[in-house]
C-alpha positions in Angstrom: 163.1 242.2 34.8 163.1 238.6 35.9 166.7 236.6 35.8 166.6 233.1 35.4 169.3 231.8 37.5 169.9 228.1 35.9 172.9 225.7 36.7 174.3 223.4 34.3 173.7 219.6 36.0 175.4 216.9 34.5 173.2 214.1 33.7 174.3 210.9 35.8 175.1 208.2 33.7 172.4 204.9 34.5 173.7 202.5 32.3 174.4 198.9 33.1 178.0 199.5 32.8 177.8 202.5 35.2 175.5 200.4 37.6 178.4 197.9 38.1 180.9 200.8 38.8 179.0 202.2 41.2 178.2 199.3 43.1 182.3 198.7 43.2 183.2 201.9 43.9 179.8 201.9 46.6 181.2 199.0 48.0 185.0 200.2 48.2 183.8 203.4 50.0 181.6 201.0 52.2 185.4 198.9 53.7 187.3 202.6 54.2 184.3 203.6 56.4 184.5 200.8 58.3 188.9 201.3 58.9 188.0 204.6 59.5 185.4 203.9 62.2 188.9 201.3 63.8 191.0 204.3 62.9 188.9 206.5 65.3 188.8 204.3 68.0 192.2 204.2 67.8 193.1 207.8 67.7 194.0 209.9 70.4 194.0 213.1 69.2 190.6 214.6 68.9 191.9 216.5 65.8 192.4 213.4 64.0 189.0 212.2 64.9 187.4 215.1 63.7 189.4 214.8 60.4 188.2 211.4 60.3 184.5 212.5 61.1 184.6 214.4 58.3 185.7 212.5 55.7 183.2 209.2 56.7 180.5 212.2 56.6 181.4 213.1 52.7 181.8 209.6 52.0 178.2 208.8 53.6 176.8 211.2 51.5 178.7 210.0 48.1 177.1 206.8 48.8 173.4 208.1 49.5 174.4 209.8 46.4 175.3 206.8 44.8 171.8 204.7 46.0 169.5 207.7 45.0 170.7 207.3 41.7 170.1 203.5 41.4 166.6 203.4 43.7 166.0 199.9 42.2 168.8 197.9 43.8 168.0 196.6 47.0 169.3 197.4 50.6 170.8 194.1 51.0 172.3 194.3 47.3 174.5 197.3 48.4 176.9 195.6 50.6 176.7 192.0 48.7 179.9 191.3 47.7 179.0 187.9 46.0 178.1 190.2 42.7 
């Protein structure tokens, strides 16, 4: 007896509307990466740097995330802010 073991994905949403969210909320996560890269310079505590570590790492991935989903828009486009 073979089990199929399937997971119910939800299918990302690749509309022009969701394209221009993205890019916002890419763009927001892109400025609390970079006060979180200060904030760890300025930390002391080697817990807090970890806890910072951690959460740049989640947010690094939520925006790979983000540009594997949209493969068309350029590098440069990413960080533009002119859009």
């Amino acid at each position: 007896m073979i089990i199929e073991n399937t997971m119910d994905e939800k299918e990302e949403d690749r509309s022009e509307e969701s394209k221009k969210n993205h890019m916002v909320y890419y763009r927001s996560l892109s400025k609390i990466i970079i006060d979180m890269k200060n904030e760890i310079e300025e930390a002391g505590e080697p817990a807090i740097k970890e806890h910072l570590i951690s959460r740049m790492d989640a947010m690094e991935k939520d925006r790979k995330r983000i540009r594997d989903l949209f493969p068309t828009i350029k590098n440069e486009e990413w960080d533009d802010d002119t859009h």
